[in-house]
C-alpha positions as CSV (number, residue, x, y, z in Angstrom):
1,X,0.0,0.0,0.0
2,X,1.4,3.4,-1.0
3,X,1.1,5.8,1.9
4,X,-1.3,8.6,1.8
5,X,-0.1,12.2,2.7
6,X,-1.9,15.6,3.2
7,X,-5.5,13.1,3.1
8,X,-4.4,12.2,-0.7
9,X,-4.8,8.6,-1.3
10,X,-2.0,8.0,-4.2
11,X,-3.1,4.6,-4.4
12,X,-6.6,5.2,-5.3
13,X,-5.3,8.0,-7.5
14,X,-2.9,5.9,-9.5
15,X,-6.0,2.8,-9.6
16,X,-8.2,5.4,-10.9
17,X,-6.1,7.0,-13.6
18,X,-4.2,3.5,-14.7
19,X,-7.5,2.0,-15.1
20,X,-8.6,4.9,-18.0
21,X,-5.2,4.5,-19.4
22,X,-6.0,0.4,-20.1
23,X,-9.4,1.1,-21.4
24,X,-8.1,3.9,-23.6
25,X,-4.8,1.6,-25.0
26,X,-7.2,-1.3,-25.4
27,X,-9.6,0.7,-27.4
28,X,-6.4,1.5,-29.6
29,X,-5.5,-1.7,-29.8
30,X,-8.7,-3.0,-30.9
31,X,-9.5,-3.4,-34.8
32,X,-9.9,-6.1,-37.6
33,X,-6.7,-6.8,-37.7
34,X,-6.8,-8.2,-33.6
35,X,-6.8,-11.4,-34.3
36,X,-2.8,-11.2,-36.5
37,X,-0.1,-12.2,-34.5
38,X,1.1,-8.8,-34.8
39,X,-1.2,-7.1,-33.2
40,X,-1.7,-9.9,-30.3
41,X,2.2,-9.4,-29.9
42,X,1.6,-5.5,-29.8
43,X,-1.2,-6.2,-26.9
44,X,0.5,-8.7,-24.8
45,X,3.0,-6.6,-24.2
46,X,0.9,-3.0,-23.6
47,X,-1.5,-5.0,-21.7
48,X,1.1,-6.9,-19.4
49,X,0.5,-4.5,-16.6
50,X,3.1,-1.9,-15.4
51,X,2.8,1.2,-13.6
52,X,1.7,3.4,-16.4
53,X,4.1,6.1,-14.8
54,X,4.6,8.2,-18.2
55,X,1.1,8.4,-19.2
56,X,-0.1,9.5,-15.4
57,X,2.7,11.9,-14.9
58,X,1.5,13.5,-18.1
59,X,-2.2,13.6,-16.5
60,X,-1.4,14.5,-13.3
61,X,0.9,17.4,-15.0
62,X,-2.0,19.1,-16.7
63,X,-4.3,18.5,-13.6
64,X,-1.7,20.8,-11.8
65,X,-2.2,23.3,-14.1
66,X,-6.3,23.6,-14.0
67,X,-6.6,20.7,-17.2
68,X,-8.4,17.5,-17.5
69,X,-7.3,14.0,-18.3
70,X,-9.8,14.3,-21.7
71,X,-7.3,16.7,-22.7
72,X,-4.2,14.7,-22.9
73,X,-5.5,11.2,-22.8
74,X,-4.4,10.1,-26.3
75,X,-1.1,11.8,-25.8
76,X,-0.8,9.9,-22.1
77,X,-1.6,6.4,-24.3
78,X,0.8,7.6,-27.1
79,X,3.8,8.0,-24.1
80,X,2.7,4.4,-23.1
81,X,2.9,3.2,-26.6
82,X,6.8,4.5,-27.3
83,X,8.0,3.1,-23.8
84,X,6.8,-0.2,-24.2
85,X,8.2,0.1,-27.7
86,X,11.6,0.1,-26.1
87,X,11.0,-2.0,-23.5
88,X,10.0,-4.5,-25.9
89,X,13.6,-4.0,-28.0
90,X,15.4,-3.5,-24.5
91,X,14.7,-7.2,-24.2
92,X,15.7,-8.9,-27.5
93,X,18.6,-10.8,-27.4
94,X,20.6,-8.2,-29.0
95,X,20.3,-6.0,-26.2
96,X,19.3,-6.7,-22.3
97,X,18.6,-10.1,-23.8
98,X,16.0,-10.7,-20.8
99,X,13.1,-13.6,-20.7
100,X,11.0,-11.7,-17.9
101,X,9.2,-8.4,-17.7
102,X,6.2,-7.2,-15.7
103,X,6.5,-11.2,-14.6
104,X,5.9,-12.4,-17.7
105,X,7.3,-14.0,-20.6
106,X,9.1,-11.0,-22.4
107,X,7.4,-10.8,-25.6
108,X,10.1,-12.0,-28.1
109,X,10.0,-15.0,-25.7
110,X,6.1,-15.2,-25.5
111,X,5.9,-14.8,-29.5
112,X,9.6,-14.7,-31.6
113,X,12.5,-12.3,-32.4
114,X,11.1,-11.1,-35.5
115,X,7.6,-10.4,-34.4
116,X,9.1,-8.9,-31.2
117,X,11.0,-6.4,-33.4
118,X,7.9,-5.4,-35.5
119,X,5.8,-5.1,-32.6
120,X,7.9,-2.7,-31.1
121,X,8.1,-0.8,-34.5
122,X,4.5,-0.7,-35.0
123,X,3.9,0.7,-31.3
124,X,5.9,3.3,-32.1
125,X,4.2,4.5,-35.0
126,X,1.3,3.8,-33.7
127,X,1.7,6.3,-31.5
128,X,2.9,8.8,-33.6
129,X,-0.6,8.0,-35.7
130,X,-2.7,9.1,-32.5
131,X,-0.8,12.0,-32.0
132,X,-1.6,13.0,-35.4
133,X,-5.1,12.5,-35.2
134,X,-5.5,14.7,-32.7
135,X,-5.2,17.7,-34.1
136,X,-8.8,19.3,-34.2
137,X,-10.4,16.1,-31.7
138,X,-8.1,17.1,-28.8
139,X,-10.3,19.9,-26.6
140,X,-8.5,23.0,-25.5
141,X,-5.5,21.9,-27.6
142,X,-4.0,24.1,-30.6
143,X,-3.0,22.5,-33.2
144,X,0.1,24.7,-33.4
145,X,0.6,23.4,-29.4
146,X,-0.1,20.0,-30.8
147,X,3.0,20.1,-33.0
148,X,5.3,21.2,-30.6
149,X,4.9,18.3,-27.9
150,X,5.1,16.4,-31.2
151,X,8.1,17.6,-31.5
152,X,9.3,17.3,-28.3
153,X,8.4,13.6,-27.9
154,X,10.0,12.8,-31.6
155,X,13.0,14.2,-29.7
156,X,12.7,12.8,-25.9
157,X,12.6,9.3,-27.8
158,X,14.8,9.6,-30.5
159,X,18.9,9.3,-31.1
160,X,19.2,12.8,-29.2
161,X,17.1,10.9,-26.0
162,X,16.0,7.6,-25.1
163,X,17.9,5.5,-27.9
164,X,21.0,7.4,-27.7
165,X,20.8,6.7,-24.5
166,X,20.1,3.5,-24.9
167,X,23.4,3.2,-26.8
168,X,25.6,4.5,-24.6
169,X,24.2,1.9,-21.6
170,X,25.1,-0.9,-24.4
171,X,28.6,0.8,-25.2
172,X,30.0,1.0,-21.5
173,X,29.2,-2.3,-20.1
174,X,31.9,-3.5,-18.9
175,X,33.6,-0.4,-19.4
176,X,34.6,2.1,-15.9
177,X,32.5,5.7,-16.2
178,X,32.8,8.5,-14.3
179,X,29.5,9.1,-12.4
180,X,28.7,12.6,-14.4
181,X,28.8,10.0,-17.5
182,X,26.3,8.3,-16.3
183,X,24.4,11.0,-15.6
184,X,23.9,12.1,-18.9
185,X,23.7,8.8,-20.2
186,X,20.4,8.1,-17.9
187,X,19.3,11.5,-18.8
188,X,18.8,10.3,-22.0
189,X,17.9,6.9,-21.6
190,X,15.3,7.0,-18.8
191,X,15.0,10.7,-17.5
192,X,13.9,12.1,-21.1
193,X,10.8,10.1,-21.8
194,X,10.0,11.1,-17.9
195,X,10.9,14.8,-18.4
196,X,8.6,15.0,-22.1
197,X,5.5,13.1,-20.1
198,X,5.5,16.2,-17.3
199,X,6.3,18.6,-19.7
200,X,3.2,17.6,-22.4
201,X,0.3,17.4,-20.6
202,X,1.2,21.1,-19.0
203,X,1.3,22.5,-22.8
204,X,-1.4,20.5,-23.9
205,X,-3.3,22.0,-20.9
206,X,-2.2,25.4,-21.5
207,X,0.1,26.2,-18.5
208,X,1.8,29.3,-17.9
209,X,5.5,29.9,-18.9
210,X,6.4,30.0,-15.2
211,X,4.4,26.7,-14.4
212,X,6.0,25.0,-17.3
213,X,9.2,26.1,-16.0
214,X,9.0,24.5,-12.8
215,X,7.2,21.7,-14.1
216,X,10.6,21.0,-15.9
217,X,12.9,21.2,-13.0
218,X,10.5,18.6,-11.6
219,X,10.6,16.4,-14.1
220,X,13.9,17.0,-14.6
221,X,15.0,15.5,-11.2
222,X,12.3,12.6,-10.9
223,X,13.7,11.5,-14.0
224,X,16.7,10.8,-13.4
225,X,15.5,9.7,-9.0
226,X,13.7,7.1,-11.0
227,X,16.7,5.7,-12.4
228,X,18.8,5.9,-9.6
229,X,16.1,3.9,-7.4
230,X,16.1,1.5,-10.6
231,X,19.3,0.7,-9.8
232,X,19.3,0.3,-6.6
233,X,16.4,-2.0,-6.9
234,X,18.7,-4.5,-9.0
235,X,20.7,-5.0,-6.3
236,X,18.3,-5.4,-3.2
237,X,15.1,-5.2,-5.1
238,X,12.4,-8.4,-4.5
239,X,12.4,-10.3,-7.8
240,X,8.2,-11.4,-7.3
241,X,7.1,-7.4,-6.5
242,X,9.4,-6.2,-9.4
243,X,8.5,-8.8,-12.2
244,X,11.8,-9.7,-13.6
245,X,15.3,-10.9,-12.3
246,X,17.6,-8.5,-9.7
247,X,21.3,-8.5,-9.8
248,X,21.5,-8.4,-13.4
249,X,23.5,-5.3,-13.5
250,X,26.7,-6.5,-12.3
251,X,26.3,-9.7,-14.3
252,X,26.3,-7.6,-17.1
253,X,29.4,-5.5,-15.9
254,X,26.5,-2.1,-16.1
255,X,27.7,0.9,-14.7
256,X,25.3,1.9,-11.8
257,X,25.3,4.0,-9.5
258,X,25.1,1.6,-6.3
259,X,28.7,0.2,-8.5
260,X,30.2,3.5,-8.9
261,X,29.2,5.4,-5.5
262,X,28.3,3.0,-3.2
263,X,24.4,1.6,-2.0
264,X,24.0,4.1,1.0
265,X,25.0,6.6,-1.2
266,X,23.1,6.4,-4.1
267,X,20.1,5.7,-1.4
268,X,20.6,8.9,-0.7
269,X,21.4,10.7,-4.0
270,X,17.6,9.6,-4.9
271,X,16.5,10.9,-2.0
272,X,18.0,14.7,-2.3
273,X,16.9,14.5,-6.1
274,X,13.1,14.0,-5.1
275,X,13.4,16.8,-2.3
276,X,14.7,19.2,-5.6
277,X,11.8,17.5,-7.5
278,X,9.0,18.5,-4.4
279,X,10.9,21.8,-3.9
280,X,9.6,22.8,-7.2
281,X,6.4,22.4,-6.7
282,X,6.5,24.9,-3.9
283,X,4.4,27.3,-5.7
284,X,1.4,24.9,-6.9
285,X,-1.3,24.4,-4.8
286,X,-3.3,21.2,-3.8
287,X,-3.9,20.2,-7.6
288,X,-0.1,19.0,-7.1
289,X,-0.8,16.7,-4.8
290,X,-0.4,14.1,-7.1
291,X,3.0,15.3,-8.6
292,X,4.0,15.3,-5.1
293,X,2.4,11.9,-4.5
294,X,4.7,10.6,-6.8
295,X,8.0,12.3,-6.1
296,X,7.6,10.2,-2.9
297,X,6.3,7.1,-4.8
298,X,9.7,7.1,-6.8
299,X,11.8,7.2,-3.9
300,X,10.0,4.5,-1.7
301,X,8.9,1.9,-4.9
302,X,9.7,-1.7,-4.1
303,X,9.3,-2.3,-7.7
């Protein structure tokens, strides 16, 4: 049970939202073509569970700054989309080469290698499609708006983000880094995808220059607490509440930074990035809740 704080239930707030999220991707995810292998490859592996994280930050960003979740619903789904995208192709062979995820068969295990590869294609420009077709259906969203957190996602995920990240985890295993490396290599890898989920639902929901601003710095900092805790978690983390294998990290030689800086240390690394993270929120009032609901969430997950 997720502790509750200033009388908001996180729990029942993440329940609530995660469940619109799954009707919303499996309304997506629900056409002639359902019965292909493609598409039941593309489903098994949205529909395998998770903690929806991207698409609710993105919610609970525009609630903070007087939206709705009818606002930025498709573009919460569409986040979804692209990160199971690469968590799908995180797990091929080629890469983490892992059998579990979300405590299930990892889908080029469930399915094949090749259908694996094209699902995780096809989520990604799936999402790309529902973008699109937003523009005139969203309410409250200009298309000119639109295009921007097109942008900006096209560029949270892309080789300047996520998969440059991505490469860069793949090119220093084994391989000593200085911690300021990794920094910037989890910046990219984990903490953009983060940063761009905060950062479009308060455009899409038309917040001020100033909230935006501190929306960012936010963002900025549970992105990158997130994978701090991530790591720390593959070291002491409870393989049955996390879904997949711990202590892969230093089978693989990865550079973490429980390796590089020590377990207590990192503990509390991810501890002063969340206080940055709820420092910035300082100036919203109680339709932050949430935002700050999280913050706390990241630092005390056990999976």
């Amino acid at each position: 049970m997720i502790a509750q704080a200033n009388g908001f239930n996180l729990t029942t707030y993440l329940e609530k939202n995660r469940a619109k999220v799954d009707v919303a991707l499996a309304e997506y995810l629900d056409g002639q073509e359902k019965r292909t292998r493609l598409l039941r490859a593309m489903s098994y592996s949205v529909m395998a569970g998770g903690k929806r994280l991207r698409p609710i930050l993105c919610i609970a960003s525009a609630e903070a700054v007087g939206g709705e979740i009818n606002t930025v619903l498709p573009i919460a789904c569409a986040l979804e989309m692209i990160h199971t995208y690469s968590l799908i192709h995180d797990d091929l062979p080629a890469m983490d080469d892992d059998a579990l995820r979300r405590g299930a068969a990892t889908c080029h295990v469930q399915f094949d290698e090749a259908t694996a590869i094209l699902a995780g294609d096809a989520l990604l420009t799936l999402a790309f499609e529902i973008l699109a077709n937003c523009a005139g259906r969203s309410p409250g969203v200009r298309n000119k708006t639109l295009l921007r957190i097109i942008g900006r996602i096209a560029a949270a995920a892309g080789y300047r983000g996520m998969i440059e990240g991505q490469m860069r985890d793949m090119a220093v295993e084994g391989v000593a880094i200085l911690q300021k490396d990794l920094e910037r290599l989890h910046r990219r890898k984990t903490g953009r995808m983060i940063e761009v989920s905060v950062e479009s639902g308060a455009m899409a929901a038309g917040g001020t220059d100033e909230q935006k601003k501190a929306l960012f710095t936010y963002a900025e900092n549970i992105g990158l607490a997130f994978q701090v805790v991530d790591d720390i978690l593959n070291v002491k983390g409870d393989p049955k509440l996390l879904g997949k294998a711990v202590g892969t990290d230093q089978l693989r030689k990865k550079n973490t930074y429980p390796s590089i800086m020590g377990l207590g240390n990192a503990e509390r690394m991810a501890g002063h990035l969340v206080n940055n993270a709820l420092m910035a929120l300082d100036d919203f009032g109680n339709k932050a809740e949430p935002l700050r609901a999280i913050g706390r969430y990241v630092r005390e997950r056990k999976r």
